[in-house]
N, C-alpha and C positions, 0 to 999 in steps of 0.2 A: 347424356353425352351424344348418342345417335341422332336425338331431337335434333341438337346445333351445330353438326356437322351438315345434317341435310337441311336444314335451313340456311346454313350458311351459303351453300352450293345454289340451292330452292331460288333467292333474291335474284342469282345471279342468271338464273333460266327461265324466270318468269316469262322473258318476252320469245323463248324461246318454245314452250311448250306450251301459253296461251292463244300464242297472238302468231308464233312462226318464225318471230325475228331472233335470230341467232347475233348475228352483229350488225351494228347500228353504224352509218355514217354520217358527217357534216355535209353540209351542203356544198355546192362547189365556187370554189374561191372568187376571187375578184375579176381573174380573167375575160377579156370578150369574149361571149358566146357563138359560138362557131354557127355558120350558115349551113341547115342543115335541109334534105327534102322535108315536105309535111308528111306527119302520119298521124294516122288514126290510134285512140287509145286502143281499142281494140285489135289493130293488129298490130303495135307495139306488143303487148301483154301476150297476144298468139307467138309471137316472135321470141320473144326471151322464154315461154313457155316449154319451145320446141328448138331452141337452138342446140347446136353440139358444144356441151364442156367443155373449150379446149384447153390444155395444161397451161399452166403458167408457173411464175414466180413472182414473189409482190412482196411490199411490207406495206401494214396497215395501219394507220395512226387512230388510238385510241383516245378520246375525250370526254367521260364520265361525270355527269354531274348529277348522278343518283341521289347521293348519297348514303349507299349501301357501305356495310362496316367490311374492315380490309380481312381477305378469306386469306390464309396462308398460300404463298406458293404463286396465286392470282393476283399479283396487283393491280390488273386490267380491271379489274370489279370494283376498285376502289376509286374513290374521286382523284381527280387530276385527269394526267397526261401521260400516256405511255404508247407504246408500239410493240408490234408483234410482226414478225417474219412468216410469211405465208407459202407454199409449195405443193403446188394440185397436178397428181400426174395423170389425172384418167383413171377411170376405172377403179373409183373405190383405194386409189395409193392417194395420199397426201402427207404433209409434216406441217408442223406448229412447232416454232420458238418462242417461248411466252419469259423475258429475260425479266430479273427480278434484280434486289440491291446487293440481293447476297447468292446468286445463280442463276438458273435458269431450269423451267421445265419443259419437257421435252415430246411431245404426242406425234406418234409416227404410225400410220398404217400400209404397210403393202396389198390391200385390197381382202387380207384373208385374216390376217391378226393385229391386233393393234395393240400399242405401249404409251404407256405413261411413263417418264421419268423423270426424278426429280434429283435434279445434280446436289443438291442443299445435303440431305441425306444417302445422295446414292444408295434409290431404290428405286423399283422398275416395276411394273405391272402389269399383264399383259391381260389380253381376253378374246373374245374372237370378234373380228370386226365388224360395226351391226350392233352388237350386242347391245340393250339399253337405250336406243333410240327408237323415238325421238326425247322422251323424257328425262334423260338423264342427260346431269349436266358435266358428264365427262366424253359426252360425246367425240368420237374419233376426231382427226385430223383431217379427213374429210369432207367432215361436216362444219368448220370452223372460219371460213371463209366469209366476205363479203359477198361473194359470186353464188354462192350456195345459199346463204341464208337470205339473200332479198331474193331470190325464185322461190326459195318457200311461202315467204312471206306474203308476193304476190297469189300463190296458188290459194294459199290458205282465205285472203281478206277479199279477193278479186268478188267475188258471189255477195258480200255485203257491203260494198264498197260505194261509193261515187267515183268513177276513174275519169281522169285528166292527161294530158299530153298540157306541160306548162313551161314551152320554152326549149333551149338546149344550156349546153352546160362542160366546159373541160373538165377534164377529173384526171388526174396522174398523168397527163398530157395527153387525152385520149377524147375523141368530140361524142358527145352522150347526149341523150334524149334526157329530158326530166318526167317520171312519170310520177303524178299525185293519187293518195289513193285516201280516201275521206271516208270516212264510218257514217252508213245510212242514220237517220235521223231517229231511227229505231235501235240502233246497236245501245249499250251502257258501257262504256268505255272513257278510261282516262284519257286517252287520245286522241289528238287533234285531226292528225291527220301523218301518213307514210310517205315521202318521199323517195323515192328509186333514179337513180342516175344509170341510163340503161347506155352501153357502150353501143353508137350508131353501127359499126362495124359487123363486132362478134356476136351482138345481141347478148353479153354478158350483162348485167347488172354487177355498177362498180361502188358505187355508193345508195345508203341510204339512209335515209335520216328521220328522225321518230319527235315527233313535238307532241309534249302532252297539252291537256284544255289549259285554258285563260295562262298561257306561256309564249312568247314569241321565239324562244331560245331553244334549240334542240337540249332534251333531258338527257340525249347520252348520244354522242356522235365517234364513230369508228369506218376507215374507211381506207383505200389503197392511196398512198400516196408515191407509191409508185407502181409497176405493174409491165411484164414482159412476158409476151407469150409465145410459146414454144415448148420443143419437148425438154422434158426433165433427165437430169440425171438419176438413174435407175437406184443407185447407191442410196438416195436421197431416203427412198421410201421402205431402206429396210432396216432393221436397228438389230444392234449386239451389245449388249449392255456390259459397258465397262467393268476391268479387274476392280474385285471388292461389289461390285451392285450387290444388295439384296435382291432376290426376286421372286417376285410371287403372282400364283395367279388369281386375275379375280373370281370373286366366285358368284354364279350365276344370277344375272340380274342384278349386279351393284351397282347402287347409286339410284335405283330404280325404290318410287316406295312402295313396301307392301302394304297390301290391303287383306282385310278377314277373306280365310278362304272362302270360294266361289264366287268374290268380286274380281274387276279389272283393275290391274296394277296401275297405278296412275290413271283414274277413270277421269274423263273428259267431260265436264257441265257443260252443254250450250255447245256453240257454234260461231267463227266469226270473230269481231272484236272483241267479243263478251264471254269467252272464250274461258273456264276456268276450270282449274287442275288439283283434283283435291285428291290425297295418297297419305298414308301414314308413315311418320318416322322409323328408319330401321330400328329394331330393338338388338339390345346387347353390344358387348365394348370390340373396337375395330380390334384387327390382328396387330399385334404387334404394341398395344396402347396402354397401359396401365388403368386401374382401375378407376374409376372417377377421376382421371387425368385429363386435363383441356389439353388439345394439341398449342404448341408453342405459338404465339401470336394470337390465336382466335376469339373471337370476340364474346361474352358472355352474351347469346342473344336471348336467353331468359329474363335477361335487366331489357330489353328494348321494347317498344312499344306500349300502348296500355291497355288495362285489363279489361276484356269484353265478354258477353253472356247474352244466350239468346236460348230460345226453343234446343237448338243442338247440342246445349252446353256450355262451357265458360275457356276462355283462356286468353291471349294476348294477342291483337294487331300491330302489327309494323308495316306499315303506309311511306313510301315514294310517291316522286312528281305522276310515275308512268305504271306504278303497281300497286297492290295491296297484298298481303299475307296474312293468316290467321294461322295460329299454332294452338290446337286446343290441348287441356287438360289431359284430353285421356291420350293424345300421340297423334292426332288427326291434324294434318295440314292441307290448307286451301291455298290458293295461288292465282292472282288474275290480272291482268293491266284493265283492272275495273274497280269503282266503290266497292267499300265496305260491303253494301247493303245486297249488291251480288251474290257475295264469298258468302254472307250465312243464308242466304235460300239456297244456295250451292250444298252449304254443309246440312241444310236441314232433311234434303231430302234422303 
């Protein structure tokens, strides 16, 4: 049960905890591209490096074409089309409306706690803000942005990269720099190459967009399609969970996988594009869950993939355009936006 809860989540953080990319954007629409001065990639990437956060408010259009199986709660993780409502107030406060067919869930941080809630079952979850990042893919409300995750993503690929200034570009009616960010010919990586649509202005990064190899189409695009910056209402970034919530808090380190003591919790292979994340499945039944009960909707991922064995062992790949996963026999999961053949020198050593 623990195994395909955290793999369920696992798919969806891949690009999140190998490669840095939290959300993925489309490139920018048909509009003429705005006349903008010339810069250097280099102090583009200094620039969005070092710019100030400023608050906004946005919704962000999600375009999925993983094909990873539908997580409860997340339909964003699922193929198709969706949108999500954004709110960054500074300082560690932000909120996520993640709306679904039958509710919505709800992740709000005021800078010091953060909550999950899930309107389907009114239940709420709270935990200290921080907690479980970068690895976990229930990371705050903070962390959940467009703006946030292509400045990781930059930080993170900038050092193996090939970096490009290719052009400008509108985005949510806003004139942006395009920045390309290309995996050295050394990296091992399903990836083509990163696209960053950097805001000329605020030096925010509004879009970004992820093409994996021999693909001309972005494999998952998510991106602001609208966007107003200013300060936030205060209200926004603090939550009271409604008459009836259940609430619980989480308990330390969830979502995060353990490893045999005196290893690193979600320990890091490599470096860069090739970048891979190997942790083991939480053991024992969530709170609140019946015994060998699958949560309502979730996908059997013990049926997906097929069966592999190597030096480290034996168990099951499930392979996307832009990732690979191995889930072995004894509890041990690997994670990379790379081959196969990565993940088990990953797992071997």
């Amino acid at each position: 049960m623990g195994r395909r809860r955290w793999v369920g989540a696992g798919l969806g953080a891949v690009l999140v905890g190998a490669v840095g990319v939290g959300l993925v954007v489309a490139p920018a629409g048909a509009s003429a591209a705005p006349v903008l001065p010339p810069v250097s990639p280099e102090d583009l990437v200094s620039s969005v490096m070092t710019a100030d956060q400023q608050p906004f408010a946005g919704e962000v259009e999600v375009d999925n074409a993983l094909g990873l199986p539908a997580v409860p709660g997340v339909p964003q993780l699922a193929n198709g089309t969706s949108s999500v409502r954004v709110w960054s107030g500074g300082e560690g406060r932000g909120r996520v409306a993640l709306p679904s067919s039958d509710g919505e869930r709800t992740l709000v941080s005021d800078g010091t706690t953060r909550w999950s809630y899930d309107s389907r079952d009114r239940t709420a979850t709270r935990a200290p803000a921080g907690e479980g990042r970068p690895d976990n893919a229930e990371a705050g409300p903070d962390n959940q942005d467009p703006t946030t995750a292509a400045t990781q993503a930059i930080a993170t690929l900038r050092q193996s990269s090939t970096v490009a200034v290719d052009g400008t570009a509108e985005v949510a009616g806003r004139a942006a720099y395009q920045l390309v960010l290309t995996p050295l010919p050394t990296e091992r990586t399903l990836l083509r190459e990163v696209r960053v649509a950097v805001d000329a202005e605020t030096r925010q990064p509004l879009q970004l967009t992820v093409l994996a190899q021999g693909s001309g189409e972005p494999a998952l695009q998510v991106g602001f399609s609208e966007i107003a910056y200013g300060p936030q209402d205060a209200s926004l970034f603090t939550f009271t969970p409604p008459p009836g919530t259940t609430v619980r808090d989480a308990p330390a380190g969830e979502g995060r996988p353990d490893r045999p003591e005196g290893e690193e919790q979600g320990q890091r292979v490599g470096e860069g594009w090739d970048t891979v994340i190997v942790g083991r499945a939480p053991q024992g039944q969530p709170e609140g869950q019946p015994e060998g009960q699958q949560p309502e909707g979730a996908p059997d991922l013990s049926t997906l993939g097929t069966p592999v064995s190597g030096p480290w062992g034996s168990g099951r790949v499930i392979t996307t355009a832009v990732a690979t996963v191995i889930v072995t026999d004894d509890g041990r999961i690997a994670a990379g936006a790379v081959p196969q053949q990565v993940l088990t020198e990953a797992l071997a050593r």
